[in-house]
C-alpha positions in Angstrom: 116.5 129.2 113.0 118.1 128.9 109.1 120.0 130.8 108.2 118.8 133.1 105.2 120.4 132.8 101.9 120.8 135.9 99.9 117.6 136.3 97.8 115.6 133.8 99.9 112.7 134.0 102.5 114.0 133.6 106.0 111.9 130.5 108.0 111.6 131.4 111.7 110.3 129.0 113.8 106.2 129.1 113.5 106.4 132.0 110.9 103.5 129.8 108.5 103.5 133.0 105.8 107.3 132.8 105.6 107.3 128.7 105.0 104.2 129.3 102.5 106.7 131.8 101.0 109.7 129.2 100.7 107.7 126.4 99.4 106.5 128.5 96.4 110.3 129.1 95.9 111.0 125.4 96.2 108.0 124.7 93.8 108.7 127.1 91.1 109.7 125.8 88.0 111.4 128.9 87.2 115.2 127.9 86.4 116.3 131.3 87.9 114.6 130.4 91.1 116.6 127.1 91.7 120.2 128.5 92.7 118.3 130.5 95.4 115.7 127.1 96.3 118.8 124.9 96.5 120.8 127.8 99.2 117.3 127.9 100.6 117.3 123.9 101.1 120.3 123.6 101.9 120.4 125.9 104.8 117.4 124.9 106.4 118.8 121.2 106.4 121.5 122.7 108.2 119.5 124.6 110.7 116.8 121.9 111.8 116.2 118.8 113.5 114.5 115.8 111.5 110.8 115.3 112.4 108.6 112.3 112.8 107.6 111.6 109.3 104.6 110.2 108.1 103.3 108.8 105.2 99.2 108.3 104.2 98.2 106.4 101.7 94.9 104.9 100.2 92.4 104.5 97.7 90.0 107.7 96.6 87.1 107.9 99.1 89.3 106.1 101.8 88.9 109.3 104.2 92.4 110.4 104.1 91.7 114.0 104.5 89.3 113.4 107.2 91.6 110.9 109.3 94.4 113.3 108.6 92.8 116.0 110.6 91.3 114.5 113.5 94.6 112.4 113.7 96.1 116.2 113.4 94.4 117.2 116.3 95.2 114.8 118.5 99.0 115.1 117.6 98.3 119.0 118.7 96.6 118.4 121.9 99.6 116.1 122.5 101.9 119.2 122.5 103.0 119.0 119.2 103.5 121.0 116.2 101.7 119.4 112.6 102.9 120.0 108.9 101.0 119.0 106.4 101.7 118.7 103.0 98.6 117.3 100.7 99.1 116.4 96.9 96.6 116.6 95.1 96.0 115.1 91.6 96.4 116.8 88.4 94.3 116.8 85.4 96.5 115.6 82.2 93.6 117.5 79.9 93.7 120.9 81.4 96.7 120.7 83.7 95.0 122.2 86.8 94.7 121.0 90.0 91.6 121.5 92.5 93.5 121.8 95.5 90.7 121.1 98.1 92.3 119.5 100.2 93.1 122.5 103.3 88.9 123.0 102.4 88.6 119.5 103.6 90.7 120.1 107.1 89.4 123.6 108.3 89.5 123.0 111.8 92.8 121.9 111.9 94.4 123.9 108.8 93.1 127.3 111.7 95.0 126.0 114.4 98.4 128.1 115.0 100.0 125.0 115.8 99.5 123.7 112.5 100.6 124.3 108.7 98.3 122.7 105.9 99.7 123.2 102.5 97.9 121.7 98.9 100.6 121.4 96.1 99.6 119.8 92.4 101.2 116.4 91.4 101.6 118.0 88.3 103.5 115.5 85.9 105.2 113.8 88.5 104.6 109.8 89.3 104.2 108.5 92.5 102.0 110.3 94.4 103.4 112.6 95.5 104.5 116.4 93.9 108.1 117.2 92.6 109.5 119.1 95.6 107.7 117.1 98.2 111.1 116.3 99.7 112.7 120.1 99.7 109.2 120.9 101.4 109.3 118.5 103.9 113.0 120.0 105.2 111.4 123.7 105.3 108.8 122.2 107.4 111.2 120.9 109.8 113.0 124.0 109.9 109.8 126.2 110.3 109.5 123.8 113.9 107.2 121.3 112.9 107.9 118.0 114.8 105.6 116.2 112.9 105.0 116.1 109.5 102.5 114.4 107.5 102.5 113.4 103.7 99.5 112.6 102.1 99.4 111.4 98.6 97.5 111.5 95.6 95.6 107.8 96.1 96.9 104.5 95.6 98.1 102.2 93.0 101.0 100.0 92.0 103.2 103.5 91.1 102.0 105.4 94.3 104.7 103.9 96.3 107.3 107.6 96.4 105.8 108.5 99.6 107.5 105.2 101.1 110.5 106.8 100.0 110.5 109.6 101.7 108.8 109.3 105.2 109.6 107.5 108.1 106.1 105.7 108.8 104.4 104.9 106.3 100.3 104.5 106.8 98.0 102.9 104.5 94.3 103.6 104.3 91.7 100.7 103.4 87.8 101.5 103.3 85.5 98.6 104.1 83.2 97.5 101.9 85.2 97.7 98.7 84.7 94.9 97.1 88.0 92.5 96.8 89.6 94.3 99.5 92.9 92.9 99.1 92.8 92.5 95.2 92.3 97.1 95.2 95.3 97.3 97.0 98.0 96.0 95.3 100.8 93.6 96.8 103.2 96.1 96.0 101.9 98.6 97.8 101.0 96.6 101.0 104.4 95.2 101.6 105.5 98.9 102.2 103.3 99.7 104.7 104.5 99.8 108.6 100.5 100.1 109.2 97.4 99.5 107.6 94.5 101.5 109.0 90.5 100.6 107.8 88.7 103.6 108.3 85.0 104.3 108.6 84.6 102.3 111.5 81.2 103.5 112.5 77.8 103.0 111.7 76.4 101.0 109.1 79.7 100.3 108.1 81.5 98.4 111.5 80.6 95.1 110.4 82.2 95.3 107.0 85.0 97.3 108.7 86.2 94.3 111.5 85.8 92.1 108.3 87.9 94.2 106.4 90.7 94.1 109.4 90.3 90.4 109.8 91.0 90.3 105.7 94.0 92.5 106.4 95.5 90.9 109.1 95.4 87.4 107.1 97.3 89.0 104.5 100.1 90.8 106.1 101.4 88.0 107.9 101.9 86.4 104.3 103.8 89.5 102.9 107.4 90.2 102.8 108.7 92.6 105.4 110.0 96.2 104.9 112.3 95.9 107.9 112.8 93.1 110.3 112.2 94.9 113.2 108.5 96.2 112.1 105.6 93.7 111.9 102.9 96.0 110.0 99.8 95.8 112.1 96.1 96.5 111.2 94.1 98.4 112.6 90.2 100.1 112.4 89.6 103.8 113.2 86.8 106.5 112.9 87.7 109.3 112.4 83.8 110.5 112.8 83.5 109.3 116.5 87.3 109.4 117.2 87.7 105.7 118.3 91.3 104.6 117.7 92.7 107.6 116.9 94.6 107.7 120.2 96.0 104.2 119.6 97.0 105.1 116.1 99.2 107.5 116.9 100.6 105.4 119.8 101.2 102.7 116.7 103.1 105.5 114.8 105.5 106.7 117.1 106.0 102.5 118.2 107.3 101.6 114.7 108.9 104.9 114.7 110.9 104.6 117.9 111.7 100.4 117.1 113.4 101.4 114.0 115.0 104.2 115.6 116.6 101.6 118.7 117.5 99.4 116.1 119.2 102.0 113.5 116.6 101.1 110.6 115.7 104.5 110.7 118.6 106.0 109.4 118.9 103.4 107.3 115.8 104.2 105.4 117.0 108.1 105.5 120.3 107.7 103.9 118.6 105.4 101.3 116.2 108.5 100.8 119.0 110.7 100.3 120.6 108.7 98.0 117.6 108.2 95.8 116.5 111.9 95.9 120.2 112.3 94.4 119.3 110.5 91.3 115.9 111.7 91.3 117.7 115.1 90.6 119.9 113.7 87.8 116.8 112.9 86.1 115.1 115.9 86.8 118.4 117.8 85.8 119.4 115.9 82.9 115.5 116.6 81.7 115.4 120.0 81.7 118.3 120.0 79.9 117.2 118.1 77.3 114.2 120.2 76.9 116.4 123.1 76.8 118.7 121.8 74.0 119.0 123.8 70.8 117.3 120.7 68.9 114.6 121.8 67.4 111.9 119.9 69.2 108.8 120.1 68.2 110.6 118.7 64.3 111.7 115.1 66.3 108.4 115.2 68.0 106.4 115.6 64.6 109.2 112.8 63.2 108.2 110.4 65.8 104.8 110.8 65.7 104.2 110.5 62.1 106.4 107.2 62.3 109.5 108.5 60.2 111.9 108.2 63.3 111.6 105.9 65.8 111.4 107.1 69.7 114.6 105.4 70.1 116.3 107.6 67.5 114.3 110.5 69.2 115.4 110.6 72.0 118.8 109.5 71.2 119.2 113.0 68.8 118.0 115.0 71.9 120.2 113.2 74.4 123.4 114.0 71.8 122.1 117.2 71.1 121.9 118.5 75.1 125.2 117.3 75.5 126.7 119.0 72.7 125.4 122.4 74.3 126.8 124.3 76.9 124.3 124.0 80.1 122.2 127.4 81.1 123.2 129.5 84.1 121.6 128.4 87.1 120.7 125.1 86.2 
């Protein structure tokens, strides 16, 4: 168990209201909740032991939601305890999010075993939402041993999850069209698995095409890691059929780069990029918070009587030339 940092919710091992409590902490954009998120963090780092991550990926209408929870369910019945953490996109009009995705995994999101937790991309690129990394390390100290990361949808900037999981699983629907051309080389070359899904029905024909497509392709990208040759392979997540085998793939490319010390290769370049993620993140709330008077450079810039070079340049000098608020 964490240990509990003053002004903190304690995580005890399968507690899900007291992780739902500590990733609202972590998520808050609050700057007086962030001393008590970082302790928070920090501790529960500490405390745990690192779990079998995994990374989904793939276009809209791909099926990740559906995959995820029959693939959930099997990784229950295997003895396991799930995390889930599910991004879902948010609207740059309004700024809400739907947050459907738990709606789309009831039977699994009721199991005891299992935590299924929405969060809102907000502004964040990538994929993914801003604290996706602090939540996965709460999930690991809540007891999960498995936890799964499933992104917004696909594209050549939806790569973050990559950079933060251990396994990272692509999803391709048959049927699409240019299969190969819809998901971009950039994309595909950091995959440790592609998966085509909807193998069933009216669509199993255009599915084995789909792998055979796939498997032509891979063998013509560049490698994440040496020791992992990314593999394809067809699922249904309707009738079950190679769910089994996909999770056997998972923990195969998860236990190689474990034997071969890749894994904690790709971890400690995680940690160092989530460092400078939080420069950036750090250095642009201060910014925001500088005593320049915003909104003036903003109306400056966008009537063209400074440039955004000279913008951001005064807000930069500006931030720097104030003291930085408590508890940042």
């Amino acid at each position: 168990m964490a240990a509990v940092p003053d002004g903190a919710p304690g995580l005890a091992p399968g507690d899900r209201r007291a992780l739902a409590k500590a990733i609202t902490l972590v998520e808050s954009t609050r700057p007086s909740d962030r001393p008590a998120a970082r302790r928070l963090v920090a501790s529960a780092a500490a405390g745990s032991s690192p779990a079998v991550r995994i990374g989904i990926s793939g276009p809209p209408g791909a099926g990740k939601s559906t995959l995820i929870e029959a693939l959930g369910n099997h990784i229950l019945d295997m003895g396991h305890r799930i995390a889930v953490l599910a991004v879902d996109p948010t609207s740059t009009v309004t700024g809400g999010s739907i947050l459907g995705d738990k709606t789309r995994m009831v039977t699994l999101a009721r199991r005891p075993e299992a935590f299924v937790r929405p969060s809102p991309a907000g502004t964040t690129l990538g994929g993914v939402a801003r604290r996706t990394r602090e939540c996965i390390v709460l999930c690991e100290a809540y007891g999960a041993d498995v936890v799964i990361v499933e992104t917004v949808g696909v594209g050549q900037s939806e790569v973050a999850v990559a950079g933060m999981t251990d396994v990272f699983v692509l999803l391709a629907p048959p049927g699409g069209g240019d299969d190969l051309q819809g998901i971009k080389r950039g994309v595909m070359e950091l995959a440790d698995l592609v998966v085509v899904t909807k193998c069933d029905g009216d669509l199993a024909a255009a599915a084995q095409r789909t792998v055979a497509d796939h498997r032509a392709a891979v063998r013509l990208l560049a490698r994440r890691d040496l020791d992992v040759m990314p593999t394809v392979r067809a699922v249904s997540a309707v009738t079950g059929e190679g769910i089994a085998e996909l999770w056997q793939a998972v923990m195969g490319v998860h236990a190689a780069l474990e034997a071969s010390g890749a894994l904690e290769g790709r971890r400690a370049r995680q940690r160092v990029a989530w460092m400078w993620d939080e420069v950036r993140d750090a250095l642009a709330e201060r910014v925001t918070r500088t005593g320049a008077d915003v909104a003036v450079l903003e109306a400056d810039v966008a009537a063209g009587d400074l440039t955004p070079q000279d913008g951001a340049m005064r807000l930069v000098r500006d931030a720097f030339a104030t003291p930085p608020a408590s508890g940042t």
